[in-house]
C-alpha positions as protocol buffer text, in pm:
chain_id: "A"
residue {
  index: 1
  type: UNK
  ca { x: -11300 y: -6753 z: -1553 }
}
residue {
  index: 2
  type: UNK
  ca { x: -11522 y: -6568 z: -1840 }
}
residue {
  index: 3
  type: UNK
  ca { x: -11723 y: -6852 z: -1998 }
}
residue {
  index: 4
  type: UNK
  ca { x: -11981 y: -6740 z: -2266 }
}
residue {
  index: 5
  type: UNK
  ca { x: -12297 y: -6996 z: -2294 }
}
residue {
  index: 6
  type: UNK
  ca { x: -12539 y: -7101 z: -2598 }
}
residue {
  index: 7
  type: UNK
  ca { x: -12861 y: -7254 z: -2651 }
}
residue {
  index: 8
  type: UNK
  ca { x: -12864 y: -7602 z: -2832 }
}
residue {
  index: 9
  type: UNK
  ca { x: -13094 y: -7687 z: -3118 }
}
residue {
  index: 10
  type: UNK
  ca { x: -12929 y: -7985 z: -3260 }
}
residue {
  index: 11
  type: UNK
  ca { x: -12803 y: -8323 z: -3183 }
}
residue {
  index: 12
  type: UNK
  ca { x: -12472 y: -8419 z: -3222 }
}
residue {
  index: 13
  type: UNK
  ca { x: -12352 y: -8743 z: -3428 }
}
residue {
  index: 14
  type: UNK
  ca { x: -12049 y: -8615 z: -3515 }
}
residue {
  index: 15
  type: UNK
  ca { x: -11775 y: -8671 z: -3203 }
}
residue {
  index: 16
  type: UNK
  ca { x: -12009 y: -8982 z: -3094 }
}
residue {
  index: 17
  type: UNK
  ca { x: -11931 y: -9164 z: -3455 }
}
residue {
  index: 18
  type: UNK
  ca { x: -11537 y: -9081 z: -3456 }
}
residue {
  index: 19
  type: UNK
  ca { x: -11483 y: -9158 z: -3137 }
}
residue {
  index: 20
  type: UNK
  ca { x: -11694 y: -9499 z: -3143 }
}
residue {
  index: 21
  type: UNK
  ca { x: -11514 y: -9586 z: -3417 }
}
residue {
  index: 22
  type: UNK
  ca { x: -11173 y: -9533 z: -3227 }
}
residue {
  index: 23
  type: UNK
  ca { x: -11282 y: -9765 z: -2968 }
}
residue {
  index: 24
  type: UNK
  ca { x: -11304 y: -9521 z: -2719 }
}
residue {
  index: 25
  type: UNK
  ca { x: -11646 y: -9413 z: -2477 }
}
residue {
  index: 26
  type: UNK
  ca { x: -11772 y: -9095 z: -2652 }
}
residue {
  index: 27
  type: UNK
  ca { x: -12008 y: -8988 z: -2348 }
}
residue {
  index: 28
  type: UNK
  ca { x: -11788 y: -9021 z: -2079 }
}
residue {
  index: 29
  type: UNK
  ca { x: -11694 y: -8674 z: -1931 }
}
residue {
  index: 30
  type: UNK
  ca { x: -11319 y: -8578 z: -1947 }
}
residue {
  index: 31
  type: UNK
  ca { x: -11155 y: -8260 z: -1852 }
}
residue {
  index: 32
  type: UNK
  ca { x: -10885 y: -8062 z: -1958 }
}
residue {
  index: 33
  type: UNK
  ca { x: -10569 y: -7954 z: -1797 }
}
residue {
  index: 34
  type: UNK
  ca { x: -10208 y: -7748 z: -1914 }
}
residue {
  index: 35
  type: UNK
  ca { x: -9853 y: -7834 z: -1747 }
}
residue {
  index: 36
  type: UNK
  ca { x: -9506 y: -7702 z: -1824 }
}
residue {
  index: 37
  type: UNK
  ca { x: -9340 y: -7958 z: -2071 }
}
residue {
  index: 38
  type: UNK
  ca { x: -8940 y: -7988 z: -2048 }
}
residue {
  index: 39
  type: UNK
  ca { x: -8870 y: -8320 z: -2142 }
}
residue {
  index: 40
  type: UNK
  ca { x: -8451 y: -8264 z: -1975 }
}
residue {
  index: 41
  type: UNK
  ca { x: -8550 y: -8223 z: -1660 }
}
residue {
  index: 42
  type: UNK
  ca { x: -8584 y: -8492 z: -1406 }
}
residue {
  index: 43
  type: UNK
  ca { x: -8929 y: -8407 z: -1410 }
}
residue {
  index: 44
  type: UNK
  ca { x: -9058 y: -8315 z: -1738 }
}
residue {
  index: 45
  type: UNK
  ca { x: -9394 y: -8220 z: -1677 }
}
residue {
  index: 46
  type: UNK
  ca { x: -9510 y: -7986 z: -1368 }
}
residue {
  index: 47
  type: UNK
  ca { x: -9717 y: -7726 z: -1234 }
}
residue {
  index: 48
  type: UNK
  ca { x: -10053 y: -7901 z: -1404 }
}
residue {
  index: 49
  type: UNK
  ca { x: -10352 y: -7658 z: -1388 }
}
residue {
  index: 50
  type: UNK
  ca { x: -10706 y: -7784 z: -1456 }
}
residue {
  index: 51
  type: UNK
  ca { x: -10850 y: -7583 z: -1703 }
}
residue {
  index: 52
  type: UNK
  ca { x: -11222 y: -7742 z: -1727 }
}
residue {
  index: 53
  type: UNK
  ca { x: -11430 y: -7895 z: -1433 }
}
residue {
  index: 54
  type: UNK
  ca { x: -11732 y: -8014 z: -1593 }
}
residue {
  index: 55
  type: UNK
  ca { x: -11896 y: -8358 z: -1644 }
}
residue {
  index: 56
  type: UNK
  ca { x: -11892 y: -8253 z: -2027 }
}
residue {
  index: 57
  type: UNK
  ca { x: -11708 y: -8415 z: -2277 }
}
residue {
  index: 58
  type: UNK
  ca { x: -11383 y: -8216 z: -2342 }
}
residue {
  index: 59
  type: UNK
  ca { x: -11147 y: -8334 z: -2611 }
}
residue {
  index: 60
  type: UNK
  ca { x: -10890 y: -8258 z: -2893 }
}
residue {
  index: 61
  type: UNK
  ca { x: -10688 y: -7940 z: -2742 }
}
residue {
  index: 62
  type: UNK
  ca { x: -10478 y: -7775 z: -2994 }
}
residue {
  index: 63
  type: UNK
  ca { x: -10246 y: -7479 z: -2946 }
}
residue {
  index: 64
  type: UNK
  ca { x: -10326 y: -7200 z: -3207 }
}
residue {
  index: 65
  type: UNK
  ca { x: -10029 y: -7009 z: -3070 }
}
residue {
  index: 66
  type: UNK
  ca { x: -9839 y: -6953 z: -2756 }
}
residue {
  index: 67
  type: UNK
  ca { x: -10183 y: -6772 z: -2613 }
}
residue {
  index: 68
  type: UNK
  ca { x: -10486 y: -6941 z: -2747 }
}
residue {
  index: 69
  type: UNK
  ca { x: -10531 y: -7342 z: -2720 }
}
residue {
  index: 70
  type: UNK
  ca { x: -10853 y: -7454 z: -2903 }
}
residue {
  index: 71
  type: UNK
  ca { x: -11056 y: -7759 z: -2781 }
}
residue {
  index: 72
  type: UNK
  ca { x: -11406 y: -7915 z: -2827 }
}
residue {
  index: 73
  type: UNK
  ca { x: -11673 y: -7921 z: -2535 }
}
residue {
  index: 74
  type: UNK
  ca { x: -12014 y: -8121 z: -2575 }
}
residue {
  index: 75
  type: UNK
  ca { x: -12288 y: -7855 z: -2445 }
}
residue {
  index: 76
  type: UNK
  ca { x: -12681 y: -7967 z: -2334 }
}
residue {
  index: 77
  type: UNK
  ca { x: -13007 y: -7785 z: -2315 }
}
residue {
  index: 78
  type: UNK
  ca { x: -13276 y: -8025 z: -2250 }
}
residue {
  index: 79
  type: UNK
  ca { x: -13238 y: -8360 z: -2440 }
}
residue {
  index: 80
  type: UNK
  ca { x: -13020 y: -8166 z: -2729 }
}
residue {
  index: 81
  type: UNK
  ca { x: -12656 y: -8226 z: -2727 }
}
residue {
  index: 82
  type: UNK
  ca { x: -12382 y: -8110 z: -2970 }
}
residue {
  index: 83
  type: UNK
  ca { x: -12024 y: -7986 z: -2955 }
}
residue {
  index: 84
  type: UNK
  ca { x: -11856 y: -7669 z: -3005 }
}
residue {
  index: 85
  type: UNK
  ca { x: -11541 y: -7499 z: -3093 }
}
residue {
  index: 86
  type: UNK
  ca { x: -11365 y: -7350 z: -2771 }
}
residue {
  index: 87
  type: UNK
  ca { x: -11095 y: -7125 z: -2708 }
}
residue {
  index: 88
  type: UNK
  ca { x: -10873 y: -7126 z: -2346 }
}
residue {
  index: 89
  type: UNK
  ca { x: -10691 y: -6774 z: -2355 }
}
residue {
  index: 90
  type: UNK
  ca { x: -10386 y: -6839 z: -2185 }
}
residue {
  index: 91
  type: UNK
  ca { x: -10271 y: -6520 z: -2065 }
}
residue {
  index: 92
  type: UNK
  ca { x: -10623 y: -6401 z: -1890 }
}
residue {
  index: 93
  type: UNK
  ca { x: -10779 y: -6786 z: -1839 }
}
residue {
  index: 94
  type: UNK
  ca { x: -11077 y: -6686 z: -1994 }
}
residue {
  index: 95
  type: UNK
  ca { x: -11300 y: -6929 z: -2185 }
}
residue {
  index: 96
  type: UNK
  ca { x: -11480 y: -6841 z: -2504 }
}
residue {
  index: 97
  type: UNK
  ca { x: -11700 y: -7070 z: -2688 }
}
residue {
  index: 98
  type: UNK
  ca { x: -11637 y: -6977 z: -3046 }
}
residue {
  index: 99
  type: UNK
  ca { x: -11892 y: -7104 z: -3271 }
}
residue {
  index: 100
  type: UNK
  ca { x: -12272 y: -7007 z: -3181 }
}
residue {
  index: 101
  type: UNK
  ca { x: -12453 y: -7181 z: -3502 }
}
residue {
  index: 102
  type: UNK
  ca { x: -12682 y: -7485 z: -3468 }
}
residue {
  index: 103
  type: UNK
  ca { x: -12489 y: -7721 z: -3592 }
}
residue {
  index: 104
  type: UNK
  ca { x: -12156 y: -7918 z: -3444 }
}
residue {
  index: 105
  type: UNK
  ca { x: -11808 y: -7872 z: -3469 }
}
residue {
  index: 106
  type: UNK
  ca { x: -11516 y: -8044 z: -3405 }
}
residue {
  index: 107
  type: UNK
  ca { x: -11129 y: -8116 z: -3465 }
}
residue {
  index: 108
  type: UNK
  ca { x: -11076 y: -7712 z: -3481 }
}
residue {
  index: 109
  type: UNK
  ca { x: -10686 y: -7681 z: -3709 }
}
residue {
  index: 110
  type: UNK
  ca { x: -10521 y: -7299 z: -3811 }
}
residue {
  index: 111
  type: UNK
  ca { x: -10542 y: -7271 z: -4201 }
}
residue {
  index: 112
  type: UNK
  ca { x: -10195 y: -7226 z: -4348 }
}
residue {
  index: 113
  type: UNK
  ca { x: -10246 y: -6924 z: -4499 }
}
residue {
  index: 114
  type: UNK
  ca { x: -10457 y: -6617 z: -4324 }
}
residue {
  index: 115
  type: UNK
  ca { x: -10690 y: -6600 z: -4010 }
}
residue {
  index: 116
  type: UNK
  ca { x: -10935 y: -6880 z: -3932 }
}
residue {
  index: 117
  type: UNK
  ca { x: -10956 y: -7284 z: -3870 }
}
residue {
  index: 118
  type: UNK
  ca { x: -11080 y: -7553 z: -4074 }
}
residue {
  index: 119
  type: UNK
  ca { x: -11309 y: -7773 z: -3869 }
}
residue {
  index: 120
  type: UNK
  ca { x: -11561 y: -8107 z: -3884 }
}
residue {
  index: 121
  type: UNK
  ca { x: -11906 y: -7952 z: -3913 }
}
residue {
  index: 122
  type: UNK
  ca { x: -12192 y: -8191 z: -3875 }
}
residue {
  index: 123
  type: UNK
  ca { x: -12518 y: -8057 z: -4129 }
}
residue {
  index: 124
  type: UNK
  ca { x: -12813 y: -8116 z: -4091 }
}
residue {
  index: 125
  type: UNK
  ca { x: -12859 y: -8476 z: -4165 }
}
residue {
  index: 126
  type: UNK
  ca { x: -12584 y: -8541 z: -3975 }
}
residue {
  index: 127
  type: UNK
  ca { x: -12279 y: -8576 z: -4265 }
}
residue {
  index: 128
  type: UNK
  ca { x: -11890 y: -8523 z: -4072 }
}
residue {
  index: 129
  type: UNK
  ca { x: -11780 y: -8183 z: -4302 }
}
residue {
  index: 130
  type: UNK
  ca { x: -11484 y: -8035 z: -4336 }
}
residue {
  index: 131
  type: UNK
  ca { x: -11507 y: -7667 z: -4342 }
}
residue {
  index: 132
  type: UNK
  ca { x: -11342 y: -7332 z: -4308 }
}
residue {
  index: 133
  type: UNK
  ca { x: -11458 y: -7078 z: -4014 }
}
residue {
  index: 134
  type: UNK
  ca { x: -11349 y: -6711 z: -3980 }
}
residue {
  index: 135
  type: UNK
  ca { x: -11201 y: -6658 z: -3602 }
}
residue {
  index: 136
  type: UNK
  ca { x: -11543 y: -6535 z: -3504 }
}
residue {
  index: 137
  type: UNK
  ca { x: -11723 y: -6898 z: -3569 }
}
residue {
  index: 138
  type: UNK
  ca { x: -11881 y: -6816 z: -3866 }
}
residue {
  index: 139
  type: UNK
  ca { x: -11892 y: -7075 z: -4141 }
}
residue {
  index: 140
  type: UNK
  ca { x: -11694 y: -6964 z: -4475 }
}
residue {
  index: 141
  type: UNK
  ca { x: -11687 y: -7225 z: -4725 }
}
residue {
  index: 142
  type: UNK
  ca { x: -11775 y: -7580 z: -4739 }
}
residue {
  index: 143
  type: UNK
  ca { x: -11432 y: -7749 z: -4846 }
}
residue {
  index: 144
  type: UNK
  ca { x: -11370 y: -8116 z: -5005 }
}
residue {
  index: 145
  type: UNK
  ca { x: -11762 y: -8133 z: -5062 }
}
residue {
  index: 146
  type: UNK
  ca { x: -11697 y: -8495 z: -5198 }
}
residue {
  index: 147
  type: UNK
  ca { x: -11569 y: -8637 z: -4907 }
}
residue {
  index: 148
  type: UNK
  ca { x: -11690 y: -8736 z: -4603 }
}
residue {
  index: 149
  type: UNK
  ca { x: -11746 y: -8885 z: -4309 }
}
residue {
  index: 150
  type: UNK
  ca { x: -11449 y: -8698 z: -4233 }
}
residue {
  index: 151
  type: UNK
  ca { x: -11267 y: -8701 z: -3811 }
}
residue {
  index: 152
  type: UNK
  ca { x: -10948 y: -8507 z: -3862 }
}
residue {
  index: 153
  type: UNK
  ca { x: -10692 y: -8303 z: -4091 }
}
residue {
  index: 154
  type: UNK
  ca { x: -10351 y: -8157 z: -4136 }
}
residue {
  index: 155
  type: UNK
  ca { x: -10321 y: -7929 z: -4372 }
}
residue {
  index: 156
  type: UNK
  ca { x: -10005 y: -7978 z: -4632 }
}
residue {
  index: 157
  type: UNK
  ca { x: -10016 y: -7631 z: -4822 }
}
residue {
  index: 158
  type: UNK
  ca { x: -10263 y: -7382 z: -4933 }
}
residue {
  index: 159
  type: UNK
  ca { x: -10466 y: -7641 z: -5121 }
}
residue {
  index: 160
  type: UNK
  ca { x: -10393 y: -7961 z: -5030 }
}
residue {
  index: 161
  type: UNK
  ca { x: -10429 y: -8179 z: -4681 }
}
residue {
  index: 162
  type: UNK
  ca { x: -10482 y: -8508 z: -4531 }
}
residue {
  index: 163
  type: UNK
  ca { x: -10758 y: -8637 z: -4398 }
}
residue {
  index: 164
  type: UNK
  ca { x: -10850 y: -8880 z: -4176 }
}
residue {
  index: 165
  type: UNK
  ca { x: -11193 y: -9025 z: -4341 }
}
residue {
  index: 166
  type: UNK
  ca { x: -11425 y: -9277 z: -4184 }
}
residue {
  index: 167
  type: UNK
  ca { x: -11515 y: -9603 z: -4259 }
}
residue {
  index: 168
  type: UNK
  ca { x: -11407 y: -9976 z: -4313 }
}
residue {
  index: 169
  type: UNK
  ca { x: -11142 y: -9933 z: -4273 }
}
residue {
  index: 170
  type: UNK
  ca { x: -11040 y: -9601 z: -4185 }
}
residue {
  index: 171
  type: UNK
  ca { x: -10852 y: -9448 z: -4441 }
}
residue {
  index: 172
  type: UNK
  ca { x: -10617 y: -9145 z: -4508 }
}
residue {
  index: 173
  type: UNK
  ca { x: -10647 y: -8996 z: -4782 }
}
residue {
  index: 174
  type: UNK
  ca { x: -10458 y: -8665 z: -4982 }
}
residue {
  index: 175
  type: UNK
  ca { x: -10686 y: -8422 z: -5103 }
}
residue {
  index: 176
  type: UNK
  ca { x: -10687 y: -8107 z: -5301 }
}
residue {
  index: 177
  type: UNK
  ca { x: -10959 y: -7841 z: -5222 }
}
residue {
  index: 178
  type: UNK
  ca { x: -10953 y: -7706 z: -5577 }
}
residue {
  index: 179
  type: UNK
  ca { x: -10965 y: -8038 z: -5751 }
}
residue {
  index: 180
  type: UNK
  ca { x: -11278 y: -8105 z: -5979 }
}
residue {
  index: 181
  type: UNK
  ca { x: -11257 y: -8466 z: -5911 }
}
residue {
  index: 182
  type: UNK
  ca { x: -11357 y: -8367 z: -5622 }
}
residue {
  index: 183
  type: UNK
  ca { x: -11210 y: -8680 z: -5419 }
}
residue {
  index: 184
  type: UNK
  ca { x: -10942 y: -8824 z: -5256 }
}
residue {
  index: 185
  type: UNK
  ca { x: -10607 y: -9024 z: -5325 }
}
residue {
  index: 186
  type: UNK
  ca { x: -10584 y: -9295 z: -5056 }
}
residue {
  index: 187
  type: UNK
  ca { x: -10221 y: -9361 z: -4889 }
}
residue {
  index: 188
  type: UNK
  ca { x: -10296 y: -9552 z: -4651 }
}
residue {
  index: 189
  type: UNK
  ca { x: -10573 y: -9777 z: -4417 }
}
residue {
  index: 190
  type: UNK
  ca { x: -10631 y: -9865 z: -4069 }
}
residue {
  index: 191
  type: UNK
  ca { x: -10530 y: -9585 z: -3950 }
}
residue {
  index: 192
  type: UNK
  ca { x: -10524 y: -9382 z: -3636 }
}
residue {
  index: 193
  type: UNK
  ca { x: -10652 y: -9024 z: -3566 }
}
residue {
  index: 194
  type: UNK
  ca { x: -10387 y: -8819 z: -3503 }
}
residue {
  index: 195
  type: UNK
  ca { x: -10217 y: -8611 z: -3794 }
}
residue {
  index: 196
  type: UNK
  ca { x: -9956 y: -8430 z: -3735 }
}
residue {
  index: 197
  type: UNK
  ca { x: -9607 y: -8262 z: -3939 }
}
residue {
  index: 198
  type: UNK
  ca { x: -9326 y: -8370 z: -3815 }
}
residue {
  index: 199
  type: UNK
  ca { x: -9112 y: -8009 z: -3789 }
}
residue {
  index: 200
  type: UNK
  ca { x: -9112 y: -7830 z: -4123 }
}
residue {
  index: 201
  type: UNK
  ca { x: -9043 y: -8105 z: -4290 }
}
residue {
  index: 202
  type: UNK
  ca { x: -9216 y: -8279 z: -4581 }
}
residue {
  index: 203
  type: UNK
  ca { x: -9289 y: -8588 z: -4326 }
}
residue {
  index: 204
  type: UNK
  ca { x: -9619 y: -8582 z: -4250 }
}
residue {
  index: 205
  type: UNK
  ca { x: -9732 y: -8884 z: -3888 }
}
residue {
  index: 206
  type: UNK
  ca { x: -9954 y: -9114 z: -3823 }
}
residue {
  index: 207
  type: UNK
  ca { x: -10078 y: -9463 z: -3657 }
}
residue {
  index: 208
  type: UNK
  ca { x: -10183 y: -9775 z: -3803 }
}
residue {
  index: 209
  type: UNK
  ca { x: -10309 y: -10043 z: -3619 }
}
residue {
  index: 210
  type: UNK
  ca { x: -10493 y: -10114 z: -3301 }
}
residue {
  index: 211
  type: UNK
  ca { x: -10357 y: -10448 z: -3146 }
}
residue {
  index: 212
  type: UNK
  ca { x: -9990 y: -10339 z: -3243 }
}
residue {
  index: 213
  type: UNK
  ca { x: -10012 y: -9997 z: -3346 }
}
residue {
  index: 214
  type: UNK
  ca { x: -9669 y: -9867 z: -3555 }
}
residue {
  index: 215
  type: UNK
  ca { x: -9602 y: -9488 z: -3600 }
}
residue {
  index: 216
  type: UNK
  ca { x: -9593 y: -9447 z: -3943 }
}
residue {
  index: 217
  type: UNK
  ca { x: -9517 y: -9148 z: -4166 }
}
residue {
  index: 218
  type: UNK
  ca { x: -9582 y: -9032 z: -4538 }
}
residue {
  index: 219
  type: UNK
  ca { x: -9330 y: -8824 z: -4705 }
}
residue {
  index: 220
  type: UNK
  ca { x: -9543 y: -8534 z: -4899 }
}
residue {
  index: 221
  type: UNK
  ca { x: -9285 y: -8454 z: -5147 }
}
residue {
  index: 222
  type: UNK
  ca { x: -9173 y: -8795 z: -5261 }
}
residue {
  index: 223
  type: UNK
  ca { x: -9472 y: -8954 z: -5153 }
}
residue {
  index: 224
  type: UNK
  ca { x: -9267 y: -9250 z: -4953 }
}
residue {
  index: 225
  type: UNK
  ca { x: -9420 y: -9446 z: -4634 }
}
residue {
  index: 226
  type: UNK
  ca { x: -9187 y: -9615 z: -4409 }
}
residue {
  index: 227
  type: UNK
  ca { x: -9255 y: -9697 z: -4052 }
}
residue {
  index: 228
  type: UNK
  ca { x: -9109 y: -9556 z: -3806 }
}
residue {
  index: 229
  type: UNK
  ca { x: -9121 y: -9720 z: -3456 }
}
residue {
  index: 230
  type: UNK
  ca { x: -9372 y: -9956 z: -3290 }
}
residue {
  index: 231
  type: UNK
  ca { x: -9587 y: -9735 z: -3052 }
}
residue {
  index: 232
  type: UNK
  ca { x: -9637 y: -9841 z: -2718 }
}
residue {
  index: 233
  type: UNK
  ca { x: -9905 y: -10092 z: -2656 }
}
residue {
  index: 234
  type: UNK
  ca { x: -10243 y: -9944 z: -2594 }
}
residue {
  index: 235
  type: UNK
  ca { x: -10157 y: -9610 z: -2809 }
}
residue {
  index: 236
  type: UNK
  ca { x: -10431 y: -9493 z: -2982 }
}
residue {
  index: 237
  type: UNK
  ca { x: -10348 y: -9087 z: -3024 }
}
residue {
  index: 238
  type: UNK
  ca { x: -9992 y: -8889 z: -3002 }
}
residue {
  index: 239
  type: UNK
  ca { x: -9848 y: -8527 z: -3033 }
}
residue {
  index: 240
  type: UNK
  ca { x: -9545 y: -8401 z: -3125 }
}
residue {
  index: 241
  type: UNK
  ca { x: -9333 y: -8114 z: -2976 }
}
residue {
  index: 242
  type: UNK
  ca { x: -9112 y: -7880 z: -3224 }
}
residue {
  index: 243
  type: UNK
  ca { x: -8803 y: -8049 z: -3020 }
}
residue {
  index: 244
  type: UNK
  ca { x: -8920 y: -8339 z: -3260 }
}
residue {
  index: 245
  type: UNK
  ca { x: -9056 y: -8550 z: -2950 }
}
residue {
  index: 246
  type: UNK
  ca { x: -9388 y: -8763 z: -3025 }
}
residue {
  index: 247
  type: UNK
  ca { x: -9561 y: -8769 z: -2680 }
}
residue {
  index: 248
  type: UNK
  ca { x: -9794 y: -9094 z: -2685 }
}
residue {
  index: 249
  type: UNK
  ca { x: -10047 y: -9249 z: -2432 }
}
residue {
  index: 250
  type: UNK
  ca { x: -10122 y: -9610 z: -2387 }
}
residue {
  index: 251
  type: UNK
  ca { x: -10414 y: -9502 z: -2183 }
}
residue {
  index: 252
  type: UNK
  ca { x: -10261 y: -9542 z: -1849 }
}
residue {
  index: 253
  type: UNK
  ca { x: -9932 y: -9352 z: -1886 }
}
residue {
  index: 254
  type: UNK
  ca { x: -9751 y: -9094 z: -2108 }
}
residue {
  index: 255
  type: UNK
  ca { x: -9431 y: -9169 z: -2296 }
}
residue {
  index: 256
  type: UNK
  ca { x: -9212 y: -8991 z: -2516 }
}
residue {
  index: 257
  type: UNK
  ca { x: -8926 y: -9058 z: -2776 }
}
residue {
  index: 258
  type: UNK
  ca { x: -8745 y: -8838 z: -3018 }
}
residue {
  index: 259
  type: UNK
  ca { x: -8765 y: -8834 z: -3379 }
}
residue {
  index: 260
  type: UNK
  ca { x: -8431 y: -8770 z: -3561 }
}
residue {
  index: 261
  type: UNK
  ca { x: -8459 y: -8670 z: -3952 }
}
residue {
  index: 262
  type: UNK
  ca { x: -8189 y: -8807 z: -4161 }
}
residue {
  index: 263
  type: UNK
  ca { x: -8209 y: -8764 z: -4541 }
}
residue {
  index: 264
  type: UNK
  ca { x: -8507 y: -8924 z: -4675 }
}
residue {
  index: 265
  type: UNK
  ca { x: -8583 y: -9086 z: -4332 }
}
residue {
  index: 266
  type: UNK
  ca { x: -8698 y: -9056 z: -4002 }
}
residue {
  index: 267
  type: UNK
  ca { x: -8499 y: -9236 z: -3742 }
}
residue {
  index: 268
  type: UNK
  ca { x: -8645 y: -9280 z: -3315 }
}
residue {
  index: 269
  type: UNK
  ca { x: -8365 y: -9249 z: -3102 }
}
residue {
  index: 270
  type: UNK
  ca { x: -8325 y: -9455 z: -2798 }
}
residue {
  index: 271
  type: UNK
  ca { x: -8682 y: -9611 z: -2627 }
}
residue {
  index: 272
  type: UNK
  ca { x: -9005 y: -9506 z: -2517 }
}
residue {
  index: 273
  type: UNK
  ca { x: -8963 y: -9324 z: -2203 }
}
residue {
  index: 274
  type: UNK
  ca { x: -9224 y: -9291 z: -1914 }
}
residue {
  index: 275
  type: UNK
  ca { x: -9341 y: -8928 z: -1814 }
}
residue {
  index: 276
  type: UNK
  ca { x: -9447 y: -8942 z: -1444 }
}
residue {
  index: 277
  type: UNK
  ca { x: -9767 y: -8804 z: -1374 }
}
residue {
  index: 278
  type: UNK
  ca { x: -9856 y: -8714 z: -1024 }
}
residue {
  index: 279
  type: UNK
  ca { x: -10187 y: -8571 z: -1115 }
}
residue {
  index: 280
  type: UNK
  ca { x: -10465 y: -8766 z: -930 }
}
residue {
  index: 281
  type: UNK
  ca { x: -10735 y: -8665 z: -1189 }
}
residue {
  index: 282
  type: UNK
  ca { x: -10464 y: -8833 z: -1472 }
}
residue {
  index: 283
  type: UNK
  ca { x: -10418 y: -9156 z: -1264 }
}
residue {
  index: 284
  type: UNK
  ca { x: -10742 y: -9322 z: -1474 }
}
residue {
  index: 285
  type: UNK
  ca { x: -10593 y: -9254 z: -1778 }
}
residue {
  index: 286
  type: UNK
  ca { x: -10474 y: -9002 z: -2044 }
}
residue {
  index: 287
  type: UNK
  ca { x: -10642 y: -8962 z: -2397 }
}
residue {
  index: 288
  type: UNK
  ca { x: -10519 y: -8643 z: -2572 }
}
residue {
  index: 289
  type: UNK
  ca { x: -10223 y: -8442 z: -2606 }
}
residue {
  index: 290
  type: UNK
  ca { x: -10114 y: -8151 z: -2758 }
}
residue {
  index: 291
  type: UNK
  ca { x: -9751 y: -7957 z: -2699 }
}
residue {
  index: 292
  type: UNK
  ca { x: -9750 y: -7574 z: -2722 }
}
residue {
  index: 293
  type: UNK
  ca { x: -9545 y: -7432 z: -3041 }
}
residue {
  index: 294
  type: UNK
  ca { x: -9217 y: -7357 z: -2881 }
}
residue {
  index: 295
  type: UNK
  ca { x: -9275 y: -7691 z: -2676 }
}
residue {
  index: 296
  type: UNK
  ca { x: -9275 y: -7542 z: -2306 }
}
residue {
  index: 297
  type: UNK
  ca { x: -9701 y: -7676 z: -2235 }
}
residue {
  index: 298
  type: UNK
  ca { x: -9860 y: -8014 z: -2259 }
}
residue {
  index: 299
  type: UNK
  ca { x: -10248 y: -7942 z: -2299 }
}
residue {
  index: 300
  type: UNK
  ca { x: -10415 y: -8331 z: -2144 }
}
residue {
  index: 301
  type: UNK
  ca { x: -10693 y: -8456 z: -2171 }
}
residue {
  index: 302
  type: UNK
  ca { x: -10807 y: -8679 z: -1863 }
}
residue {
  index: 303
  type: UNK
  ca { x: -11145 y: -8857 z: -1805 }
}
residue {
  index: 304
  type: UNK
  ca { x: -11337 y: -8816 z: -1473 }
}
């Protein structure tokens, strides 16, 4: 496996104040692993490789495409820590850390339009960013300059996105890059960290809630909430599949349940259903997910 070092020369807020602020213990070492996802089978998730095996902390996989899966990877020298963007080639296993600047970054997402990733960068007094990078690391432009501490985004079009923005409460909030207000329109509060499109639809999902989380979702176009399904207890982050499956974790198991559009709503079909997980590495508990585009890999994320 071809893994590409670099030196450290600042400390990292950034992952430590999102993560704390999920509930969740930011230094804890976690690794990540890939498994064939076919959610009709008997067994719908096998052949799990381990794709780390390092007492770093490893988090928030995402699949670029069906080759390249981006995820972020806490790296030392000395008493300096900070995370960077890496990228798991899928076809060779090789492991690339993509950005080499001083600084952290986090929460890598594909722009909608053209080659790079927008990303959390952390400057140097420590501010959550959002920013655009090239595929090569290298910072572009500073976007939604108003706004931060921001932990995640999914991009909506060209211009505009949500945001997952920090603070008391945690808010999302619908921003356009181009604005010269240069802030956002809040749509809703308490809510969780993972952003995600549901299909190519104008349904855009998220969580609310920590004692009884709900699976909500915010309609772009019309600019409707409704709530979809109580998640299972314990959820704090989900995925979804382009089968239209949100794959949850309560912590100590995975679960799944399809999502059915129907005119200006989203309907879950049947129950939560368990996903067995014979990994031993697993059996502590799951925190991230993310399902490959054509929904055939589950990327996990499992603490040591």
């Amino acid at each position: 496996m071809n893994i590409q070092a670099k030196g450290i020369t600042a400390t990292c807020f950034a992952a430590i104040s999102v993560l704390l602020a999920m509930g969740a213990n930011a230094q804890q070492g976690s690794d990540l692993y890939i498994g064939k996802l076919n959610l009709l089978q008997q067994e719908p998730l096998s052949d799990i490789v381990r794709i780390t095996d390092t007492d770093a902390y490893t988090n928030q996989p995402y699949f670029f495409d069906s080759n390249h899966l981006y995820f972020t990877q806490s790296v030392e020298q000395g008493d300096a820590t900070q995370t960077d963007i890496f990228e798991y080639q899928l076809l060779n296993s090789a492991i690339i850390n993509i950005t080499q600047s001083s600084q952290s970054e986090y929460s890598a997402t594909p722009l909608p339009a053209g080659r790079g990733m927008s990303v959390i960068r952390v400057n140097g007094d420590g501010k959550q960013q959002l920013w655009s990078l090239d595929m090569q690391g290298q910072p572009v432009q500073h976007l939604a300059s108003g706004i931060e501490p921001v932990g995640y985004q999914v991009w909506l079009s060209k211009e505009e996105l949500l945001l997952f923005v920090l603070g008391e409460p945690h808010t999302l909030q619908r921003v356009n890059i181009n604005s010269k207000a240069n802030k956002g329109q809040v749509i809703d509060s308490d809510i969780g960290a993972s952003l995600y499109q549901f299909e190519r639809s104008d349904w855009y999902l998220y969580s609310q809630g920590q004692d009884n989380p709900q699976l909500k979702a915010y309609n772009a176009r019309s600019q409707n909430i409704i709530t979809v399904a109580p998640l299972p207890k314990g959820s704090v982050y989900f995925s979804v599949s382009a089968t239209g499956h949100v794959i949850t974790s309560s912590g100590e198991g995975l679960y799944h349940r399809q999502l059915i559009a129907k005119g200006d709503r989203l309907q879950a079909e049947g129950d939560w259903t368990t996903i067995p997980i014979s990994l031993e590495a697993c059996q502590s508990g799951i925190s991230r997910t993310a399902v490959s585009h054509f929904g055939d890999k589950l990327a996990l994320i499992c603490p040591r």
